[in-house]
N, CA, C and O atoms as a MOPAC input file, in Angstrom:
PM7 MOZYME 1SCF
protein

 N   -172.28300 1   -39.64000 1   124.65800 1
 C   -172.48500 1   -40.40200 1   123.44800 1
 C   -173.93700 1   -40.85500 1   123.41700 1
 O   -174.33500 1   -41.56900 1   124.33800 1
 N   -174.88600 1   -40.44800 1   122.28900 1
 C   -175.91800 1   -40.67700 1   121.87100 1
 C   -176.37100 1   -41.55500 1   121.16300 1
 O   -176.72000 1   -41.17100 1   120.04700 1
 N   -176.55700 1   -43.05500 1   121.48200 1
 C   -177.19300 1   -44.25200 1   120.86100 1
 C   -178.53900 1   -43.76300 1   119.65400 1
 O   -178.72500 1   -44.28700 1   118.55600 1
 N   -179.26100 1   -42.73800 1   120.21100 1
 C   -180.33400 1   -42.40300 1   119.64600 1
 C   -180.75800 1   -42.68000 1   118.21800 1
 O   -181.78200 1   -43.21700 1   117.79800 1
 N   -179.61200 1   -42.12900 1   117.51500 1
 C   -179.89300 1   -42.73200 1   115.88300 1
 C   -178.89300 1   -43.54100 1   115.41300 1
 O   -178.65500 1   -43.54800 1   114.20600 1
 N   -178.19400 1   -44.30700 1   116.26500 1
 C   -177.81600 1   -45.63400 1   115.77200 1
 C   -177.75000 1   -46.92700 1   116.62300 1
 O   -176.88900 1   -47.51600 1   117.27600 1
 N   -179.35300 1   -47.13500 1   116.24400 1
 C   -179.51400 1   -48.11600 1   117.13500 1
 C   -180.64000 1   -49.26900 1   115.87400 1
 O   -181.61700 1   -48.93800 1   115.20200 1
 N   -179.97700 1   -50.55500 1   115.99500 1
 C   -180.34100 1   -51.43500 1   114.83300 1
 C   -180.46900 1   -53.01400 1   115.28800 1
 O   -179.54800 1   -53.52700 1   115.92400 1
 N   -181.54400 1   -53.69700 1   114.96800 1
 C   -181.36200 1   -54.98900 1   114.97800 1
 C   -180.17500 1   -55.74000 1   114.78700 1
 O   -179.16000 1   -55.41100 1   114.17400 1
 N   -180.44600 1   -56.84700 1   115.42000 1
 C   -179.22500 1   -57.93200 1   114.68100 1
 C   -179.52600 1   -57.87600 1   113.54800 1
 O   -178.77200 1   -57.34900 1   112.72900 1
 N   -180.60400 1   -58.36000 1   113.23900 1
 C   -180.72300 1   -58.80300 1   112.01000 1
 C   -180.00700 1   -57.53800 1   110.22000 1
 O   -179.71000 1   -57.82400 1   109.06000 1
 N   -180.04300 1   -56.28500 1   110.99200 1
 C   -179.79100 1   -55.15300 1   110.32900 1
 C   -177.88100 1   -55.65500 1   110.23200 1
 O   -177.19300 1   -56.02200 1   109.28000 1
 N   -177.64600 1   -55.49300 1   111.32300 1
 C   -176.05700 1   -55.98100 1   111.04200 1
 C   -175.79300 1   -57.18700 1   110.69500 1
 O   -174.63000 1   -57.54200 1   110.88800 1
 N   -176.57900 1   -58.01100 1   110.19600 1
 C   -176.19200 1   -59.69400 1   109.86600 1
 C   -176.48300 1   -59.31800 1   107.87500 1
 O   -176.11200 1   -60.07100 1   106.97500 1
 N   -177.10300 1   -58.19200 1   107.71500 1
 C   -177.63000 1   -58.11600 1   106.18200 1
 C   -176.84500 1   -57.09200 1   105.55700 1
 O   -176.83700 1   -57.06600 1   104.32600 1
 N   -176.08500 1   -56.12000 1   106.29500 1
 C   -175.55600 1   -55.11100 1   106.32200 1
 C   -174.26200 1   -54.86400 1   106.59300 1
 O   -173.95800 1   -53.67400 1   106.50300 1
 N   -173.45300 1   -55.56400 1   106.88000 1
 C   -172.57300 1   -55.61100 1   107.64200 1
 C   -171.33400 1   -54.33800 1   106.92300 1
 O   -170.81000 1   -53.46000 1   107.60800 1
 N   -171.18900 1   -54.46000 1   106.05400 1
 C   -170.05200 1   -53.84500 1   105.31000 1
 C   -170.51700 1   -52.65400 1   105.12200 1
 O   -169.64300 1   -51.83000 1   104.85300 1
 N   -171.66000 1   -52.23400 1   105.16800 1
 C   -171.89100 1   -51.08500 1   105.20400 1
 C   -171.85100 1   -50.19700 1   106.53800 1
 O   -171.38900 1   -49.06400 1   106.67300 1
 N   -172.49700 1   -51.07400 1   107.53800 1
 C   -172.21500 1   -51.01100 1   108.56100 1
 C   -170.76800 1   -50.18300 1   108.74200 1
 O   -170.50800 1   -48.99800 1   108.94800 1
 N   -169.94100 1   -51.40700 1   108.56000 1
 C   -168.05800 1   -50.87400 1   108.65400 1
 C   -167.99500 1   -49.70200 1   107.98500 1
 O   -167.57400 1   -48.81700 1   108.72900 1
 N   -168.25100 1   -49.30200 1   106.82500 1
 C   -167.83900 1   -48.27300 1   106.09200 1
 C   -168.65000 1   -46.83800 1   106.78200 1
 O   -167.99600 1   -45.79400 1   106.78500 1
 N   -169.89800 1   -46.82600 1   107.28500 1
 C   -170.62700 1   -45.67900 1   107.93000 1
 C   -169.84200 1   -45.51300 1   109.19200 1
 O   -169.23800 1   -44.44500 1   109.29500 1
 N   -169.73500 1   -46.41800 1   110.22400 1
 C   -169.12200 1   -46.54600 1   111.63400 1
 C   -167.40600 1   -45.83900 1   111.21300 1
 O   -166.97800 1   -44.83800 1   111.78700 1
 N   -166.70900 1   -46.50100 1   110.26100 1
 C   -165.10300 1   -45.67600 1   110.44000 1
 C   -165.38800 1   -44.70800 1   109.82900 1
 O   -164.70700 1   -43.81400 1   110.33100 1
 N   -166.17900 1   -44.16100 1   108.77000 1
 C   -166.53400 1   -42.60200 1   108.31100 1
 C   -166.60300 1   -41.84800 1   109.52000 1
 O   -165.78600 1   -40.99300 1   109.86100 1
 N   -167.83400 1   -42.28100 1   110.28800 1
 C   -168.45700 1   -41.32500 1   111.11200 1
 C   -167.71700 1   -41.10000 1   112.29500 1
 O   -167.58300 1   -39.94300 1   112.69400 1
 N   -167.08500 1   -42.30100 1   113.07400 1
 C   -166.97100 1   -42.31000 1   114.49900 1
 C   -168.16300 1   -42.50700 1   115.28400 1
 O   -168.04200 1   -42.01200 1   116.40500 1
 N   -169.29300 1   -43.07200 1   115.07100 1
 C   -170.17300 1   -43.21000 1   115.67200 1
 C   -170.38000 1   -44.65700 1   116.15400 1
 O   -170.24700 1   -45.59000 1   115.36200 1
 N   -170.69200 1   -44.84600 1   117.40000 1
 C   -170.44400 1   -46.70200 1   117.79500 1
 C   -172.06200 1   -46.68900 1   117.09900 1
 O   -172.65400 1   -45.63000 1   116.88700 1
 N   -172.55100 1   -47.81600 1   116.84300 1
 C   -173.47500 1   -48.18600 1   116.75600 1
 C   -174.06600 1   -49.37000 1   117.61500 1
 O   -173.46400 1   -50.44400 1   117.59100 1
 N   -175.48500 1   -49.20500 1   118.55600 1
 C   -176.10500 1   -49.97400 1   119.43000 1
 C   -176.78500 1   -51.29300 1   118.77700 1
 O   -177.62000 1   -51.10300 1   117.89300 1
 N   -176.50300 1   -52.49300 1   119.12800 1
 C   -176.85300 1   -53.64200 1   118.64700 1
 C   -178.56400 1   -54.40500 1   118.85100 1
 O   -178.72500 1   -55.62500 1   118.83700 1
 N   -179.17100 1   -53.87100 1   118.94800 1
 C   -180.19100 1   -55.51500 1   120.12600 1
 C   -180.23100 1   -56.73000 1   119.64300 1
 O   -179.67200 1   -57.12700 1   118.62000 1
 N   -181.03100 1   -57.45500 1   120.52700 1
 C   -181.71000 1   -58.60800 1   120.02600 1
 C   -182.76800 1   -58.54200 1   120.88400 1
 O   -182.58200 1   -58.08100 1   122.01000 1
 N   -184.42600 1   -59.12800 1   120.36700 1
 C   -185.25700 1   -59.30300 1   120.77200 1
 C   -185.50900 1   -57.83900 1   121.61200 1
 O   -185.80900 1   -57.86400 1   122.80600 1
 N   -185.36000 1   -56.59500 1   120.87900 1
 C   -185.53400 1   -55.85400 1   121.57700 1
 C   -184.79400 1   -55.14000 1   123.14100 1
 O   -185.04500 1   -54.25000 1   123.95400 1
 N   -183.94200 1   -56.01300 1   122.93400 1
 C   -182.39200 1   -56.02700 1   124.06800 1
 C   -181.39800 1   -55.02900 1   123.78700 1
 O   -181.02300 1   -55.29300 1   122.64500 1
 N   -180.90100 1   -54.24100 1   124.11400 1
 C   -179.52200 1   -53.50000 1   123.75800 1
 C   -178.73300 1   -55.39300 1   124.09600 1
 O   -179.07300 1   -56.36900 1   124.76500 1
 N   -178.09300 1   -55.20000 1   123.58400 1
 C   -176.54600 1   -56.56200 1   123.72600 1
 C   -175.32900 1   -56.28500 1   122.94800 1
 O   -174.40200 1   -57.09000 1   123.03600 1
 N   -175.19100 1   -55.01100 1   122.02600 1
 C   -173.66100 1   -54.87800 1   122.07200 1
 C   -173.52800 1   -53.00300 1   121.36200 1
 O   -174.42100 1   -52.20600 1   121.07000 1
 N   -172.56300 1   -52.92700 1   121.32200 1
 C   -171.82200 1   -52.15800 1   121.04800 1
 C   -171.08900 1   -51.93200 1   119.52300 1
 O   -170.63600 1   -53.03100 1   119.20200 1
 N   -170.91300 1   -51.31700 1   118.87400 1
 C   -170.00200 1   -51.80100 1   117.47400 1
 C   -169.16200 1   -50.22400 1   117.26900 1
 O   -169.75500 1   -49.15000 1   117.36900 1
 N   -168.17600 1   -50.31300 1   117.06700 1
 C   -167.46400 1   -48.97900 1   117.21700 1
 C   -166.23000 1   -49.09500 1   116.51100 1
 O   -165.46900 1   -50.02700 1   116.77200 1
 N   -165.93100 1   -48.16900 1   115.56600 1
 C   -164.23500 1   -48.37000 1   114.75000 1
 C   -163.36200 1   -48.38700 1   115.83600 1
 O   -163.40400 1   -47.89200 1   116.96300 1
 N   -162.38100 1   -49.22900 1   115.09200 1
 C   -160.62900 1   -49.69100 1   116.08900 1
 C   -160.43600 1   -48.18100 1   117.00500 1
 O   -160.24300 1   -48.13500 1   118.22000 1
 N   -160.55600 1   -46.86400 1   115.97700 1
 C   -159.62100 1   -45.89600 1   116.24000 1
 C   -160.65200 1   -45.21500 1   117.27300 1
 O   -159.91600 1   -44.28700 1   117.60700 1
 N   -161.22100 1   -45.11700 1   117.63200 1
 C   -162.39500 1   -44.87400 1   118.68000 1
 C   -162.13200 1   -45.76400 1   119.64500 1
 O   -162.02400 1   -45.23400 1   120.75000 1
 N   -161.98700 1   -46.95600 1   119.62700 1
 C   -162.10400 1   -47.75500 1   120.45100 1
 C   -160.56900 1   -47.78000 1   121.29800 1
 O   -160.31600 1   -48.22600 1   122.41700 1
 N   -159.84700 1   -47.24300 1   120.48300 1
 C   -158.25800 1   -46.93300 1   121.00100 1
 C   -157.78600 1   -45.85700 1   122.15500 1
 O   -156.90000 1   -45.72500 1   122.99900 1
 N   -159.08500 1   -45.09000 1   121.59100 1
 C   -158.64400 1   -44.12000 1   122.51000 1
 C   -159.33500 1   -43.83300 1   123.82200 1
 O   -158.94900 1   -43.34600 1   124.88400 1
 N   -160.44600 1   -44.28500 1   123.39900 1
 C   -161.38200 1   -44.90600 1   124.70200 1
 C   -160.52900 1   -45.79600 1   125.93400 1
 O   -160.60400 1   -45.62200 1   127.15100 1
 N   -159.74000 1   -46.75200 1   125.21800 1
 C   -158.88600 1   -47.59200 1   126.21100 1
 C   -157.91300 1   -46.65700 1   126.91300 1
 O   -157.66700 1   -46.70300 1   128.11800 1
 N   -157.41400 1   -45.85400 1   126.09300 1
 C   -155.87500 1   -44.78500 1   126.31800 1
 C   -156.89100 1   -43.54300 1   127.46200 1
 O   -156.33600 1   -43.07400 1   128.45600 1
 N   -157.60900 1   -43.36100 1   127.29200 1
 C   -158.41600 1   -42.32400 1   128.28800 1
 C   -159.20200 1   -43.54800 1   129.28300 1
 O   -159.85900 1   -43.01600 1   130.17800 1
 N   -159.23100 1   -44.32900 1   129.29000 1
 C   -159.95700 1   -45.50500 1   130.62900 1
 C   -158.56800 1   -45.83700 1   131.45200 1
 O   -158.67800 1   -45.91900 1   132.67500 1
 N   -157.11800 1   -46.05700 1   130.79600 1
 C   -155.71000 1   -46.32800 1   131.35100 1
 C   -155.39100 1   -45.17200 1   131.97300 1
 O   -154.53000 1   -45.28600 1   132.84500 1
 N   -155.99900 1   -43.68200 1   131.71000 1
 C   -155.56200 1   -42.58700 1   132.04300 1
 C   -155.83300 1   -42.45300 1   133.35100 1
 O   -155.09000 1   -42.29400 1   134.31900 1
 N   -157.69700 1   -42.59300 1   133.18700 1
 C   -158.39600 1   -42.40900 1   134.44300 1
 C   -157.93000 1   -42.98600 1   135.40400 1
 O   -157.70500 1   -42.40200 1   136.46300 1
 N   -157.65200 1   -44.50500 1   135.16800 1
 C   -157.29900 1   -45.66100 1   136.58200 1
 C   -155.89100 1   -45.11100 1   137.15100 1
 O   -155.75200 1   -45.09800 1   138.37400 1
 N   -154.65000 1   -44.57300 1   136.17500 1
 C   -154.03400 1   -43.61900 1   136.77500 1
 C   -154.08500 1   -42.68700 1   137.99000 1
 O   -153.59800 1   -42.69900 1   139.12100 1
 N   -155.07000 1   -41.67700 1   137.11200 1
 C   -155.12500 1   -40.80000 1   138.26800 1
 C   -156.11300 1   -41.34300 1   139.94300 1
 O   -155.82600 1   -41.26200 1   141.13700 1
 N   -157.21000 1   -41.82700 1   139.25100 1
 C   -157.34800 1   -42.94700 1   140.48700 1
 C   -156.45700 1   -43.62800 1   141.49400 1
 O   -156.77100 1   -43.80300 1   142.67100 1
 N   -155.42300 1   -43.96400 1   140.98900 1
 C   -154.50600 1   -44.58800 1   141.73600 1
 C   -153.90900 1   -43.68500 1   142.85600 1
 O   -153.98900 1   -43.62300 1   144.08300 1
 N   -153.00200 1   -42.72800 1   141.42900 1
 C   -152.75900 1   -41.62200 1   141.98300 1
 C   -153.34600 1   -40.79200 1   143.64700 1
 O   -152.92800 1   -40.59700 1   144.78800 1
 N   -154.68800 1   -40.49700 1   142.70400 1
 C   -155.71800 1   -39.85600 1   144.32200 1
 C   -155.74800 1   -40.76400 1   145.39300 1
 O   -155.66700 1   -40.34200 1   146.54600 1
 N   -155.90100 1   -42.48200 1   145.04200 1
 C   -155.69000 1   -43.15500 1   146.65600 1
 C   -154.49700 1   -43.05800 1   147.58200 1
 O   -154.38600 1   -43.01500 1   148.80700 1
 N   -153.36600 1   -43.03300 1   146.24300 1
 C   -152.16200 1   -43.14800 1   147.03100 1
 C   -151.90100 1   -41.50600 1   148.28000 1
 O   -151.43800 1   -41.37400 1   149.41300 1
 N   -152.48700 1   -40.58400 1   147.27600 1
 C   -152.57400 1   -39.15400 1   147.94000 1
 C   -153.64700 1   -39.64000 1   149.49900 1
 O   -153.33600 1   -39.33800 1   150.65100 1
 N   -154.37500 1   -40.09900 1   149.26600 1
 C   -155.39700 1   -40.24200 1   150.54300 1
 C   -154.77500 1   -40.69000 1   151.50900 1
 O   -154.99400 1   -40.22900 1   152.62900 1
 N   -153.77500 1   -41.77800 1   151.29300 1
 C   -153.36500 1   -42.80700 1   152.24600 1
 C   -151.89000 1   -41.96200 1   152.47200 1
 O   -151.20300 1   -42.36700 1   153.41000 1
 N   -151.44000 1   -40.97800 1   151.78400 1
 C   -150.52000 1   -40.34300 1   152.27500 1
 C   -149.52700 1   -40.87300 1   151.69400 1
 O   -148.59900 1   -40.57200 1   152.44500 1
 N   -149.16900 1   -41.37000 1   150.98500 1
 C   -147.93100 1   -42.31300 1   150.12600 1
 C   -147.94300 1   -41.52200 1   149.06000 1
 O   -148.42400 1   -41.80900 1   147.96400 1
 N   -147.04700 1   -39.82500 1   149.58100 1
 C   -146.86600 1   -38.98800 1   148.19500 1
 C   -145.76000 1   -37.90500 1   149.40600 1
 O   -145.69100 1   -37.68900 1   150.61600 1
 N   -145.09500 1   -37.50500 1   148.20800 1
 C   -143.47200 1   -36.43500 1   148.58300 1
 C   -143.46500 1   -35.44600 1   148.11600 1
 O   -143.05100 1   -35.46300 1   146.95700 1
 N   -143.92300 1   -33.93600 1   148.72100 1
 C   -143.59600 1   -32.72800 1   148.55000 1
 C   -142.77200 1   -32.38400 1   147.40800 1
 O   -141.60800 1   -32.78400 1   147.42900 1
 N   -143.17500 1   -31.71300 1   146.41900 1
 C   -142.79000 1   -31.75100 1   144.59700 1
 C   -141.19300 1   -30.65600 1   145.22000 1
 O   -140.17200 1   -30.47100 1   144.55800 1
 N   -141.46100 1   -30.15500 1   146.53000 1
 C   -139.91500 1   -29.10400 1   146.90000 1
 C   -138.66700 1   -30.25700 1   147.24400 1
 O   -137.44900 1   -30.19500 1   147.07600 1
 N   -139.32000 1   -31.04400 1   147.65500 1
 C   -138.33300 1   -32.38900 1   148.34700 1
 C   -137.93400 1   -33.11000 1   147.27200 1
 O   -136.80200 1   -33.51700 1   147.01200 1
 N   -138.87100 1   -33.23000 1   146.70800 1
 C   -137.94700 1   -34.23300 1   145.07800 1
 C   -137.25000 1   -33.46100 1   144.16400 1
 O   -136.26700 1   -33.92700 1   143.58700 1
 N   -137.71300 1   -32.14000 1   143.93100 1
 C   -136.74400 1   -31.09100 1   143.20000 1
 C   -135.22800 1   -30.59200 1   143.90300 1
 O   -134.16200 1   -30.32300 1   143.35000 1
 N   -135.58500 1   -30.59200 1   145.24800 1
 C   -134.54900 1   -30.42600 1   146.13200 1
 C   -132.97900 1   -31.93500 1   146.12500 1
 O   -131.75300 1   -31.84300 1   146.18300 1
 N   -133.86200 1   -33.02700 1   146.03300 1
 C   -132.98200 1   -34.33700 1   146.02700 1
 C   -132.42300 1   -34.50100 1   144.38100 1
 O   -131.49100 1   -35.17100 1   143.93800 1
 N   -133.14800 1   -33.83200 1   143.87000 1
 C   -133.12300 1   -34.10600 1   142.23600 1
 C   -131.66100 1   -33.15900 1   142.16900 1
 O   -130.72100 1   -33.59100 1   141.50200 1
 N   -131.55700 1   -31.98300 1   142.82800 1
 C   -130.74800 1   -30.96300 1   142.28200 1
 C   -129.38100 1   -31.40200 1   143.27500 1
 O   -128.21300 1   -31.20400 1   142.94200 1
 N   -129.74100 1   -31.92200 1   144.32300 1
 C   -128.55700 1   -32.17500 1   144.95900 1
 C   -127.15500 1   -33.68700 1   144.31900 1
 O   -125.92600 1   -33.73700 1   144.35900 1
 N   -128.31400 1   -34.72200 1   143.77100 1
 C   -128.62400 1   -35.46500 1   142.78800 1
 C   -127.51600 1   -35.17300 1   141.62500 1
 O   -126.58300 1   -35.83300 1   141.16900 1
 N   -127.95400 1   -34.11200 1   141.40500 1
 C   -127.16500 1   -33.57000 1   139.78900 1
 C   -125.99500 1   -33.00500 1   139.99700 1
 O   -125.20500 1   -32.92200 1   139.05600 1
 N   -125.71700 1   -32.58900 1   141.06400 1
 C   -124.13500 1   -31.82200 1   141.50700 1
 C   -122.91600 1   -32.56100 1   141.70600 1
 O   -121.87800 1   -31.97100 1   142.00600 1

């Protein structure tokens, strides 16, 4: 993701604002905030921002996942298909 051409004063989003909203949910593009020459925020539609969370919940998943694999706290996919089928009889 490329800040490059949307990057704007406060003061641009304090005069602008609604336009702001209407370019940002068109586009999907977050837009970079400063002050005083600062990056300090972020501005990005709901539906972007949704899925960003749903793919960050994903990652910490499989993260989890891979520690639990490291530390060995995981069961041969033949052993659970095997208990699963014995399970069902």
């Amino acid at each position: 993701m490329k800040f490059s051409t949307q990057v704007k004063p406060i003061s641009y989003l304090k005069s602008h604002a609604a336009e702001i909203v209407k370019d940002i949910t068109e586009n999907r593009e977050p837009m970079l905030i400063t002050q005083n020459g600062e990056a300090k925020l972020v501005v990005m539609d709901v539906k972007s921002y949704e899925e960003q969370e749903e793919t960050l919940a994903l990652l910490k998943i499989l993260a989890l996942g891979n520690r639990e694999i490291e530390q060995g706290k995981f069961r041969d996919a033949e052993d659970v298909f095997s208990e699963l089928d014995k399970a069902g009889n």
